[in-house]
N, C-alpha and C positions, 0 to 999 in steps of 0.2 A: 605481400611477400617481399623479401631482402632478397638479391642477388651480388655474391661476394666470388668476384673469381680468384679460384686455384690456381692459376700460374696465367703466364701471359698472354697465352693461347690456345690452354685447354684447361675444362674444368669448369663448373661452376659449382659453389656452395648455398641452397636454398632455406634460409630463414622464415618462420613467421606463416606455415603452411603444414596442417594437419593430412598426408596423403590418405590416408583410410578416409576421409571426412571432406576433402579437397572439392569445391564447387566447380562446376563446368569451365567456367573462366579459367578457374587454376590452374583449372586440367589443361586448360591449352595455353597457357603461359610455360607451363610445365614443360611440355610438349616441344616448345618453338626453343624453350631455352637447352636444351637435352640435342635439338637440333642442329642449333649455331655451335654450343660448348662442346658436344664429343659426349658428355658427360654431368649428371645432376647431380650432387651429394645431399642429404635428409639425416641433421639431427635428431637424437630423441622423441622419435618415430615410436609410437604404440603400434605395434603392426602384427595384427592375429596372422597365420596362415589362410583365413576366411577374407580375410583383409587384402592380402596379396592378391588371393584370386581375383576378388571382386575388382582392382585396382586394375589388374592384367584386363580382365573383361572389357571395363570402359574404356581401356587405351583401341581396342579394337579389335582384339584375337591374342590368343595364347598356341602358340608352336610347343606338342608333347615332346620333352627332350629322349633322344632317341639312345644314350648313350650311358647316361649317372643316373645311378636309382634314382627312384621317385619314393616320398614321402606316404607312408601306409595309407593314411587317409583318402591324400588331395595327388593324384597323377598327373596333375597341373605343375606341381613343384618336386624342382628339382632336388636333390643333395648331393652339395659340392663339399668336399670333409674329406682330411688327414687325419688317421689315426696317432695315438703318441710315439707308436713303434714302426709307424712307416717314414720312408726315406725322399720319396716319389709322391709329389701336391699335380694336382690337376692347374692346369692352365699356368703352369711354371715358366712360360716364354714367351715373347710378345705375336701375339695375333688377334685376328679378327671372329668372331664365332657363326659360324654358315657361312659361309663363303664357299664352301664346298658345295653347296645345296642353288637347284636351279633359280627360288625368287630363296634369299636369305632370311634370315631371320631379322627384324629392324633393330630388334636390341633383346637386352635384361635387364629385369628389375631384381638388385642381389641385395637380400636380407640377411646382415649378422645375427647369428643364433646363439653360438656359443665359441668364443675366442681365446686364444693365446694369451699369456699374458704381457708380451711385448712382441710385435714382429707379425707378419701376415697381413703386411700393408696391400693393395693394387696399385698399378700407375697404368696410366692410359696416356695415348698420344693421341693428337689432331692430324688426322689425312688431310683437310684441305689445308691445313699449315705445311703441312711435309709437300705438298703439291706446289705450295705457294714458293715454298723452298728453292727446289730443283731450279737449275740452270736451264737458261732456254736452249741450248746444244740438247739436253737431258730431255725438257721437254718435248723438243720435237723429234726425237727419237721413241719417244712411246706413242706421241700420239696416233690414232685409231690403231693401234694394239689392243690383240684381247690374249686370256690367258685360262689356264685351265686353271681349274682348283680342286680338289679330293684329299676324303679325310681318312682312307682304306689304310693307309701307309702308319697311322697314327692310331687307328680304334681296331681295326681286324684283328681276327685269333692268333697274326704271327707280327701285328708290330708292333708299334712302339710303347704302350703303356702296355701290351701283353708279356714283356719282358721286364716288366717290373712289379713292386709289389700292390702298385693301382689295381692290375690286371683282371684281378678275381669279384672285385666290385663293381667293373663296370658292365655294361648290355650294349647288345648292337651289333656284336663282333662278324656277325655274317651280313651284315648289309654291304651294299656296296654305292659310293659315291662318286658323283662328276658334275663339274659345272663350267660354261665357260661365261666370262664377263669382261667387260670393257677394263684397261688397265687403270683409264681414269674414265672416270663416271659423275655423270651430276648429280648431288642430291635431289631427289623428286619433292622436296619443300622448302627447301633454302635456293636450290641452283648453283651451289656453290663446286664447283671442280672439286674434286677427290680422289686421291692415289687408291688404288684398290687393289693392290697385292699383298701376301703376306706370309713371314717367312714358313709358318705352322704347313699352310694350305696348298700355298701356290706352287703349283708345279713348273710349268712351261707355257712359254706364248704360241700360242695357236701358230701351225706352220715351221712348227723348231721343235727339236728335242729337247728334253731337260738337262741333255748336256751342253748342249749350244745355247740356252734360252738364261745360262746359271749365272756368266758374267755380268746381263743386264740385271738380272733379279736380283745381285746381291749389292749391287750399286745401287737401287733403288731401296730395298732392305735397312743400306747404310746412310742411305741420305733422307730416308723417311723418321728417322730421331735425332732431333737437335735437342739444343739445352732446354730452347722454349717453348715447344711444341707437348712438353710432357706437362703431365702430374701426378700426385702422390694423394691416397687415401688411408689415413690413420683409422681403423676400424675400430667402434668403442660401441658399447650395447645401444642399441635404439638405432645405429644407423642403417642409413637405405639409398644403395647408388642404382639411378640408371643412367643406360648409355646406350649409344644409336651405332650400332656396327659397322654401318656407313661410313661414318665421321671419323670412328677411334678405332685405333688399336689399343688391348689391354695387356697384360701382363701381371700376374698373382706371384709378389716374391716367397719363398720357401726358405724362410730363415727363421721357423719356429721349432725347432726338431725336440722330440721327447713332452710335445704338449697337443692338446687335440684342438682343432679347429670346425665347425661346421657352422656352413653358408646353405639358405635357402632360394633358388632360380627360378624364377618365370621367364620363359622366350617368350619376348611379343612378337607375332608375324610382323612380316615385312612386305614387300611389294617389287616387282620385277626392276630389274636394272638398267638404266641405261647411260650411252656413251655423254 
């Protein structure tokens, strides 16, 4: 396997590695590299939906998405898909995915199906970059902070993609969500420190309102993306990103309108959080 990074400090590009076919070894070079980077990228990738599954399996567990249809066959797999005439893409602004949820989800494995023909790029950022960032004034003002997170405000019958034309495609709408988690958290395989708020999710630090809690959150929000912390994924048939939740924030841009895009998701479980 080749490893080619995507920007200075988030991203990796992996050469020279069949995932449906990947040997054990692979798998955990895979694995460690997905870890450190935030983010794996997979050219021309043959990749069945039988394929995904089996790929999710070995990583360790598959999390059923609670929210985006599931695929007729396999309830394993998600569908992430803008119509041509819709206005409103799922995951349009930068965040993190489970965070809302008491042990998160560790990542996604997101397979190109059918694309745009220019535009419906991702970008992802590096939390322990954005951690590494912060002033130490900054940082010792979160440290042992935790914070709530919930996704009710976003997925329920009155918000926020229920007012749009997402609204009738997705599921879930009566669940309800809460979690609380350390604001910076170690990774449980690297150890590496990492900013864990986000603007989608995070509501308030435990002990403050969400009105009182908005000036630190959105300082943290603001200083969690620099120039070199990001990067940029040009989606073209065969590809296949995964990324550790942990690590990254993503962001799905919406600059393809009047063309149809669909992306197929695995959640892989994750594991409990801590400070």
């Amino acid at each position: 396997m080749k490893l080619t990074a995507m920007a200075p400090q988030c991203g990796v590009e992996i050469s020279g590695v069949a995932l449906a076919t990947c040997s054990d070894a692979e798998m955990e070079d895979i694995r460690n590299a997905i870890y450190e980077h935030g983010v794996a990228v997979f050219r021309d990738q043959t990749f069945s939906k039988e394929d995904h599954i089996k790929f999710g399996r070995r990583w360790g567990g598959i999390d059923i998405n609670n929210y985006f249809p599931l695929t007729k066959d396999y309830a394993e797999i998600a569908i992430v898909k803008k119509e041509p005439d819709q206005v409103v893409n799922i995951g349009g602004a930068w965040h993190t995915d489970h965070s809302y949820d008491q042990i998160p989800a560790m990542g996604s494995v997101l397979v190109a199906r059918e694309l745009p023909p220019t535009g419906g790029d991702t970008m992802w950022a590096h939390m322990g970059a954005a951690y590494d960032a912060l002033s130490d004034d900054l940082k010792t003002r979160i440290e042992g902070l935790e914070a709530f997170h919930t996704a009710d405000h976003v997925y329920k019958a009155d918000g926020i993609y229920a007012q749009t034309d997402q609204g009738a495609t997705l599921r879930g709408q009566d669940l309800e969500t809460g979690a609380v988690h350390p604001v910076v958290i170690r990774h449980p395989h690297t150890g590496r420190k990492l900013l864990y708020v986000n603007r989608a999710f995070t509501i308030n630090f435990v002990g403050q309102t969400p009105e009182e809690s908005r000036p630190l959150l959105e300082e943290l929000f603001d200083a969690a993306l620099t120039d070199d912390n990001q990067c940029r994924l040009q989606w073209k048939p065969g590809t296949v990103a995964i990324w550790d939740n942990r690590t990254s924030w993503h962001n799905a841009i919406n600059d393809y309108a009047g063309h149809y895009r669909e992306m197929h998701r695995i959640t892989l479980s994750g594991e409990a959080l801590a400070a």
